[in-house]
C-alpha positions in Angstrom: 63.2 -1.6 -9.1 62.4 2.2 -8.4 59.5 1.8 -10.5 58.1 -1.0 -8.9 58.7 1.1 -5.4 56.8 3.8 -6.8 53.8 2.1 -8.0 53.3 0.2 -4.3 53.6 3.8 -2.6 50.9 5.0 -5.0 49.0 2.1 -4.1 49.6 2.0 -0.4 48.6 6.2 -0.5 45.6 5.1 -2.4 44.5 2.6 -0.2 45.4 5.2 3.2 43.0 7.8 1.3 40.0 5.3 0.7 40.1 4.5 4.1 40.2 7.7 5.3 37.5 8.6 3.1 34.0 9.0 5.3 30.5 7.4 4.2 28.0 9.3 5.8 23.8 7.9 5.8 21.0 10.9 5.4 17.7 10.7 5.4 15.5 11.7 2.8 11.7 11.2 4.1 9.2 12.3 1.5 5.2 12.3 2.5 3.3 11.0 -0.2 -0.7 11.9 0.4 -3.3 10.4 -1.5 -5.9 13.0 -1.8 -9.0 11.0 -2.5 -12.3 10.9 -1.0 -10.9 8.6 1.9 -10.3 11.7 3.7 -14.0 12.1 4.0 -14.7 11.4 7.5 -18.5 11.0 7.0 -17.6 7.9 4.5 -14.6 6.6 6.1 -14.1 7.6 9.9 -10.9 7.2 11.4 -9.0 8.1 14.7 -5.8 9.5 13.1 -5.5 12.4 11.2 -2.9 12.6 7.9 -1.1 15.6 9.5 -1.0 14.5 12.8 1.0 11.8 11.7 3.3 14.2 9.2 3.5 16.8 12.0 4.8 14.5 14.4 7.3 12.8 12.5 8.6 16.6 12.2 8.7 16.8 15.4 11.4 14.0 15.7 13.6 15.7 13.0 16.4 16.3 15.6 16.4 12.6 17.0 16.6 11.7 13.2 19.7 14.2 13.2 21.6 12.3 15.8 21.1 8.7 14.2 25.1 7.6 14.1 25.7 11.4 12.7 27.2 14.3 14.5 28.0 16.5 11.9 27.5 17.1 7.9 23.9 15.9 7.7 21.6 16.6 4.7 18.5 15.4 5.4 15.3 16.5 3.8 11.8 16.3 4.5 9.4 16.9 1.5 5.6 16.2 0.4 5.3 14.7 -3.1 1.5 14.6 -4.7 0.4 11.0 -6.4 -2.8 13.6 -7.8 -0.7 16.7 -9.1 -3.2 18.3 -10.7 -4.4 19.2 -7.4 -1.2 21.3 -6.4 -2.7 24.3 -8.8 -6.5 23.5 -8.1 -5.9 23.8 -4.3 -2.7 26.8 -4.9 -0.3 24.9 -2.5 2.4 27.2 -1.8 5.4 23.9 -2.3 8.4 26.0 -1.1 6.4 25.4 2.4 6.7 21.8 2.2 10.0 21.5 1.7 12.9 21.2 5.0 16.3 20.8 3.7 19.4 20.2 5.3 21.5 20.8 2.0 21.3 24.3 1.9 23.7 24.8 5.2 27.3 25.2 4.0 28.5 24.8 7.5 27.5 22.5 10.8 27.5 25.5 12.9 24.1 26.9 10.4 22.8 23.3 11.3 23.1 23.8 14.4 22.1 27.0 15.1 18.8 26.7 12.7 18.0 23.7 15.3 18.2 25.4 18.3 17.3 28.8 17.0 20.1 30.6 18.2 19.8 34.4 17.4 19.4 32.9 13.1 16.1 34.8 11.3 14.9 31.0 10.4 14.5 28.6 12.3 13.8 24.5 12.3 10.6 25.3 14.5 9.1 28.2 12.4 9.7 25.7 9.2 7.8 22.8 11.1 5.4 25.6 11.9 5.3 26.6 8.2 4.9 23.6 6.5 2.0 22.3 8.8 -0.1 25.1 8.3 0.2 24.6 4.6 0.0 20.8 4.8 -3.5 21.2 6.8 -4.8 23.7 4.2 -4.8 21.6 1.3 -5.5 18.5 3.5 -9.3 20.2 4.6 -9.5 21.3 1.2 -9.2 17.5 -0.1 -11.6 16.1 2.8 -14.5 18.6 1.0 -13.5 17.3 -2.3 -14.2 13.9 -3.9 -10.9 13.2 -6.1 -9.8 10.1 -7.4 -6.0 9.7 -7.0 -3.7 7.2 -9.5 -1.4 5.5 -7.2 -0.1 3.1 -9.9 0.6 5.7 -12.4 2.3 7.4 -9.7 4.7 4.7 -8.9 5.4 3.9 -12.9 6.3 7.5 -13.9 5.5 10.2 -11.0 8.9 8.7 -8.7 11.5 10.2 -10.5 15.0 11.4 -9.5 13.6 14.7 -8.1 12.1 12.2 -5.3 14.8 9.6 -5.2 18.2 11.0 -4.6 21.4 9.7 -5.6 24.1 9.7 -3.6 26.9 12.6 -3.6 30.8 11.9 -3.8 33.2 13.7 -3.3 37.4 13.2 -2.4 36.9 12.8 1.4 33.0 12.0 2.0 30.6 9.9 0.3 26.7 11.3 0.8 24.1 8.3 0.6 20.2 8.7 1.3 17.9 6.0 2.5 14.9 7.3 0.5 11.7 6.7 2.3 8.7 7.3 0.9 5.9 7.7 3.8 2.8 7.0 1.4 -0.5 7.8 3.0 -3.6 6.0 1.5 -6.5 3.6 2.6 -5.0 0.3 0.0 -7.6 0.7 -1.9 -6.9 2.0 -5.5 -9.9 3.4 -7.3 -8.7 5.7 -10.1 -11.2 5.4 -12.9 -9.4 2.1 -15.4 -10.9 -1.2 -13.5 -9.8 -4.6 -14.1 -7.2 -4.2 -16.5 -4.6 -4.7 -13.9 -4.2 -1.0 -12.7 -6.2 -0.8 -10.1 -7.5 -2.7 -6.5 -11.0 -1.6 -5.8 -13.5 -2.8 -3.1 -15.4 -5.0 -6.0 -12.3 -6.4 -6.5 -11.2 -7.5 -3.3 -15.1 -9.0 -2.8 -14.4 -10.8 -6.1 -10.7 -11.9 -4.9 -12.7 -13.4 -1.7 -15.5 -15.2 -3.3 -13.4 -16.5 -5.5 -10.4 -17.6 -3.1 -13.5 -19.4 -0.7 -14.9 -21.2 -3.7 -11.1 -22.8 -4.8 -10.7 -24.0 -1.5 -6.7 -22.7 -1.8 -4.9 -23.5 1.1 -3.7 -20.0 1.2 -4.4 -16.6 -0.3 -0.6 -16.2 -2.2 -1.1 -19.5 -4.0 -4.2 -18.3 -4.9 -3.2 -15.2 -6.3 0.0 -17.0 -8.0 -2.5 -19.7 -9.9 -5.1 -16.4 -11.3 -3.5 -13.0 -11.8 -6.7 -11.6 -12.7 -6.4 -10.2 -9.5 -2.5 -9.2 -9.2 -1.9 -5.4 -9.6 0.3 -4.9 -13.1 3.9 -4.7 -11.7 5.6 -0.8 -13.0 9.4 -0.4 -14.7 10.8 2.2 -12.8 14.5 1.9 -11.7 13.8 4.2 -9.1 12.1 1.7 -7.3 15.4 -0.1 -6.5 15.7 2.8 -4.1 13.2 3.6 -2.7 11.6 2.1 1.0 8.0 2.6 1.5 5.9 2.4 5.1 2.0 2.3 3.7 0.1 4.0 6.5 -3.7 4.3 7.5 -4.9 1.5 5.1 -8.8 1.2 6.0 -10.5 -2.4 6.4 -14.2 -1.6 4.7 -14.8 -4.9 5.7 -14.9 -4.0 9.4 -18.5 -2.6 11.6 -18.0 0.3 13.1 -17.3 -1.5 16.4 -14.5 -3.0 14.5 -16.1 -6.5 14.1 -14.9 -8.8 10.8 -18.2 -8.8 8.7 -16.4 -11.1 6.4 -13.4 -13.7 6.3 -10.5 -13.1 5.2 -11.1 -8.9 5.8 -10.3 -6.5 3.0 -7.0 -6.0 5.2 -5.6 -9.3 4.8 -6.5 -9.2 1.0 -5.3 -6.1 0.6 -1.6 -7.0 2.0 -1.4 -10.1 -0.1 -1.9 -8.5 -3.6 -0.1 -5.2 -2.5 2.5 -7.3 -0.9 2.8 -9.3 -4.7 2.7 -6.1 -6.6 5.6 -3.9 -4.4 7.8 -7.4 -4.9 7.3 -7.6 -8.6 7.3 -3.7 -8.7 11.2 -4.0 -7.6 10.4 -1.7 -4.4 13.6 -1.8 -2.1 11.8 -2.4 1.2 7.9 -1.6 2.3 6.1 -1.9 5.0 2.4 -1.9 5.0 0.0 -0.6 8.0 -3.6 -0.9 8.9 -5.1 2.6 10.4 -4.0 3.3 14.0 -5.8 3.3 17.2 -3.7 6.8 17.7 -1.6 9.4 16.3 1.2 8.3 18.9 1.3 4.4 17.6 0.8 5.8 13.7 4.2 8.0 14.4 5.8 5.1 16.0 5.2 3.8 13.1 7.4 5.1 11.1 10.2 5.9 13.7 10.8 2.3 13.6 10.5 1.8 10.0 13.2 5.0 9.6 15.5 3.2 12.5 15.6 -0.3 11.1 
């Protein structure tokens, strides 16, 4: 009888303990550029500017903070290359583009690195720190004309460096929502064409020739029925973790005055087959965005992507 006593107060102290124990959400927000020729404003004009849109979701670190937390936060904001090979060609200092909320011990170093109370670093001479190097390597890249490899980049470049698990301990379980804030045009031109790994612009003109001619009654049945078009799905596990807001993707189908020169548009193309291949690609949740008329709208954004 004792021992049966025993065993339900170990239980019943278990059970207290797990329900004391406290699950806390951070957020991990990594910006993912592609550093291709589409930052060449002479081909491909646009109103927004990468790092006008990376600068001002810095600039809403603190609200991000105070989403359901008060205390014990370890957020981190990073910038992960899908063309690495430019991080030596271009000498990107990456300690500069890194803000990390792990390395404070205590909520009063939080805090104080927030409001910059009397601490030698500060959250606003980081922000400061890692624009300046995000815009040098940004004008560096508009000069250039680099290809970058966005499906190689999801199959083996997203790793666990970029995707972090969560961290348990006896009183406080540590999960990230890992979300990836990948910066490209949709278009994905890295040098291997039509063997699945890429969507270029002769392939979306192909895609809409050939969709027109079927006479499909929609553009997902279409692409179900002839996967000449589909993008290769990846294996990565990380995937399963990982959200994903595509930003700035740039409608070459469109005149200058923003006028349809041809039905569907690239844009609705685009979002079919990249819609298929994030799906088969096992990507937790995406989002994908057609350039903005404004920085503003481009950060709201991905505010609402990061609150929902």
């Amino acid at each position: 009888m004792k021992q049966y006593i025993l065993i339900s107060l170990m239980l019943l102290t278990s059970a207290s303990l797990s329900a004391q124990k406290k699950e806390i959400v951070n957020y991990n927000i990594i910006f993912s550029p592609d550093l291709s020729n589409r930052l060449n404003t002479t081909l491909y004009p646009k109103v927004v500017n990468d790092a006008d849109i990376v600068e001002g979701v810095l600039k809403n670190i603190y609200p991000i903070l105070r989403i359901k937390r008060s205390q014990d936060q370890l957020d981190r904001y990073s910038v992960d290359f899908v063309n690495k090979g430019l991080i030596s060609m271009y000498k990107v200092n990456t300690d500069m583009l890194n803000i990390d909320f792990q390395r404070f011990e205590r909520q009063s170093d939080r805090i104080a690195y927030v409001m910059a109370r009397k601490v030698p670093r500060t959250l606003t001479g980081d922000v400061s720190g890692f624009m300046s190097e995000y815009r040098k390597f940004s004008e560096k890249a508009s000069k250039s004309n680099n290809g970058a490899d966005i499906w190689s980049y999801f199959q083996s470049g997203i790793d666990n460096r970029i995707v972090l698990p969560s961290l348990v301990n006896a009183k406080v379980t540590q999960k990230f929502r890992n979300i990836m804030v990948l910066l490209t045009d949709g278009y994905i031109e890295a040098g291997i064409y039509n063997k699945g790994y890429d969507l270029s612009a002769k392939k979306v003109a192909d895609f809409r020739k050939s969709f027109l001619k079927s006479k499909s009654e929609s553009m997902e049945s279409f692409l179900s029925k002839n996967k000449v078009f589909r993008i290769n799905p990846v294996k990565n596990a990380e995937l399963k973790n990982l959200e994903v807001i595509v930003l700035e993707m740039y409608d070459r189908s469109l005149s200058k005055t923003g006028a349809a020169t041809a039905h569907p548009t690239d844009m609705e193309i685009m979002k079919v087959i990249w819609t298929d291949w994030m799906r088969a690609s096992g990507v937790k949740r995406f989002e994908l965005r057609q350039t903005a008329s404004n920085s503003a709208e481009a950060v709201k954004y991905v505010m609402d992507f990061i609150r929902n």
